[in-house]
Phi, psi and omega in degrees: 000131177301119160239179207255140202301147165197109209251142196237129158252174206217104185260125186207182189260097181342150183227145171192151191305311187220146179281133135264196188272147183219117161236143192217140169270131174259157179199126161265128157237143171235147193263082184269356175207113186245120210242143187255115202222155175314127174330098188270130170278353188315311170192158206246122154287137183305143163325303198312299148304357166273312181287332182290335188284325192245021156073037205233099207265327164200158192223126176236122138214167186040053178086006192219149214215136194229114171251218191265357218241326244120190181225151175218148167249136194230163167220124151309120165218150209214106170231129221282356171290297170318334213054008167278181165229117165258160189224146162246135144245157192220113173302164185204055171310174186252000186255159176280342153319073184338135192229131165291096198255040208263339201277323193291314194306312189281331165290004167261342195317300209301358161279319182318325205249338165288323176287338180291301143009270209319323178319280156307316188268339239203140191261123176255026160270354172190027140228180187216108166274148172187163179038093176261136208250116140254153219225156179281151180305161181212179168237149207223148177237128180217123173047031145105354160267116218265178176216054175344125184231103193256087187274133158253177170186139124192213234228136163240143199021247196276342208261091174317131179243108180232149200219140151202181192227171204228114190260134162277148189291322204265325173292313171075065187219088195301185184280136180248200226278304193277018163241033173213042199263180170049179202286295189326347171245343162318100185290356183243026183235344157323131178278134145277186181256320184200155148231167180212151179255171178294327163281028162210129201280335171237166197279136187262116188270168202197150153218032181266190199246148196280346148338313163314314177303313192308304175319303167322318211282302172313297208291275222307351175275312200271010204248306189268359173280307196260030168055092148032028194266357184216129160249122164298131188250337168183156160209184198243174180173169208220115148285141182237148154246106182274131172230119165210129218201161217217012164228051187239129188270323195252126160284294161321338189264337176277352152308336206266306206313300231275291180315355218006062157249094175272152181089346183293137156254086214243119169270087198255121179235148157303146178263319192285134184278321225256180175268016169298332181181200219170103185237119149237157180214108158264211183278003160206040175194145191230143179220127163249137188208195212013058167285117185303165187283334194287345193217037159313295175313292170347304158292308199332298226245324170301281179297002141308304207291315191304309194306293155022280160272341141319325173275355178249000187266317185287346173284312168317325194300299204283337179264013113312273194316279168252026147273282177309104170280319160297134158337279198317264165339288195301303197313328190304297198313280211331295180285004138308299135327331167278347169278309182314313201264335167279350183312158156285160158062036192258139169299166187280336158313295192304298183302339192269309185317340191254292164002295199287302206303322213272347165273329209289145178298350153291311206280288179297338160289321180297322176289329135327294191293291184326300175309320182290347179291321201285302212286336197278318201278329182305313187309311176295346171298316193276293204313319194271356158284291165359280172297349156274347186275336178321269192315343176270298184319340184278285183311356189262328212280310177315301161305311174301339136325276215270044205201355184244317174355297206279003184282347203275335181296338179264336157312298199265359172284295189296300179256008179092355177272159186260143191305320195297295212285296175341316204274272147012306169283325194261356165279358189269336190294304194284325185293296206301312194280350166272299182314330162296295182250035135282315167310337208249356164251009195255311221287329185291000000 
């Protein structure tokens, strides 16, 4: 009997001599209109060939992991005196040939070592990681430079998350803190000029930015996973920059650099309790620095997962606001989010991190604009039972006309008026006093 390969990771926290500088790029997308269609049935494409066609090296959820090489299955246990997390996996090739997945296991690992992250920080009764992408490298030319774009994604409740980080090509060096000041090193709103993948010998020219790139990759694996049967039709997205580094001396002025927002006076506190590492955060940028060497992954993945959830209160914020059209809808999101920001049993990080985002000045302005959108649609809300009340009132008023007819027949039996003159006198009555209170309901 064949038995089956089974291999144990051991997730903790890494120990090493020196931080280098690390910068990883963010992107939240929310999916606000997913339009639904017949399924095409022409033929079921192999997995194997969907992922190399849409560049994609493994897709992980719900304990179970599909690369190009094969599949595996894995289980968790998370034990809370220690903090680790073990992982088991138990391979399940589809050939009687034994296959090694250890090399495809070790480029997914950031996920393991991000759930672990989820674990600790994160409640999961009312939040959710699930489904994880790690995607192939690819290459990118911007202003005639190349670059390597080493891209993941995945999912926290509703909101797709794609990250990548930036190799220079010609150096074999990634970008460090000072290669992202002001919007122009923003990488992630930056046009390229062409990309090229590792299987295709000539350059694809493009000129969207690369999240864009990435993103295109995802619909098209999850567009042809459901035979074209779900298209994204729009979404909303938020960009983030996480940096982290142990050469940084003023932390306000490198807030100031890389956003080139000068003249602020920004009030920046650590988030973080412990002497392990020294975390600030605004709205669309995160720093972790003074890291011990021992608790590099740590910062690394604890202060990812947060910038993350940060990006998602804010993102939810901007899709409430100018997405969401009902009343009804905006209060629901709107007290959802506010549920959120209230979970229990959340760490003294997690609470200063929600804490801090809920100071920033976007975050509040956007809570603002909201709370004035739920007063504007009540109002409108008021004003249209108001023009149903006209019109119910218009209608009563009419029956009641034609519901007094039959009394002019008791006029002229009882009292002798002749119906002609009766019907005459109470229709000049019924006109009059209506047009007095229409005018008198048009003028409020």
């Amino acid at each position: 009997m064949r038995k089956k390969r089974q291999k144990h990771i051991e997730v903790k926290i890494s120990s090493g001599n020196a931080v280098n500088d690390c910068v990883v790029f963010m992107t939240a997308y929310h999916f606000d209109k997913v339009i639904k269609d017949f399924p095409h049935w022409k033929h079921k494409q192999d997995f194997s060939q969907l992922l190399t066609d849409c560049h994609i090296e493994s897709v992980s959820t719900g304990g179970f992991c599909r690369t190009k090489k094969g599949n595996c299955k894995y289980t968790a246990s998370f034990d809370p005196q220690t903090q680790m997390t073990k992982y088991s996996f138990d391979t399940a090739p589809k050939s009687k040939d034994q296959i090694d997945l250890s090399d495809e296991i070790k480029r997914a690992s950031w996920q393991f070592t991000l759930t672990h992250s989820f674990e600790q920080l994160l409640n999961d009764t009312a939040f959710s990681l699930s489904c994880f992408l790690t995607l192939d490298s690819f290459w990118v030319s911007i202003k005639s430079q190349w670059f390597q774009v080493d891209p993941i994604a995945f999912f926290l409740n509703n909101t797709l998350f794609v990250e990548f980080e930036l190799i220079d090509h010609q150096t074999r060096t990634p970008l460090t803190k000072d290669c992202i000041y002001g919007r122009t090193h923003n990488f992630n709103v930056i046009a390229v000029d062409g990309l090229r993948y590792s299987d295709k010998d000539c350059q694809i020219n493009d000129t969207r930015n690369i999240p864009s790139l990435i993103l295109d990759n995802i619909l098209r694996f999850f567009q042809q996973l459901t035979h074209q049967k779900y298209h994204v039709d729009s979404l909303s997205y938020v960009h983030n920059l996480f940096v982290i580094s142990n050469s940084i001396v003023d932390i306000n002025a490198y807030f100031s650099d890389v956003l080139g927002a000068y003249g602020l006076h920004t009030v920046l506190n650590n988030i973080n309790t412990n002497k392990c590492f020294e975390y600030y955060s605004q709205e669309y940028l995160g720093v972790a620095t003074v890291v011990s060497g021992d608790a590099y992954q740590q910062a690394l993945f604890d202060c990812q997962l947060l910038e993350a959830l940060k990006m998602f209160f804010l993102l939810n914020q901007i899709v409430n606001l100018d997405v969401t059209q009902k009343l009804a809808d905006t209060v629901n999101n709107q007290l959802y989010l506010e549920y959120l920001t209230f979970t229990s049993d959340l760490p003294i990080i997690t609470l200063n991190a929600l804490h801090n985002m809920s100071e920033t000045p976007t975050f509040r302005r956007y809570k603002e604009a909201i709370e004035f959108k739920v007063s504007y649609l009540h109002l409108r809300q008021e004003q249209r039972k108001n023009k149903n009340g006209v019109v119910l009132n218009i209608l009563i008023y009419i029956l009641t006309f034609i519901s007094g007819i039959g009394s002019w027949q008791v006029f002229q039996s009882e009292l002798g008026i002749p119906f002609k003159c009766s019907a005459v006198v109470m229709t000049t009555i019924f006109a009059i006093l209506g047009i007095v209170w229409i005018m008198n309901e048009k003028r409020k």
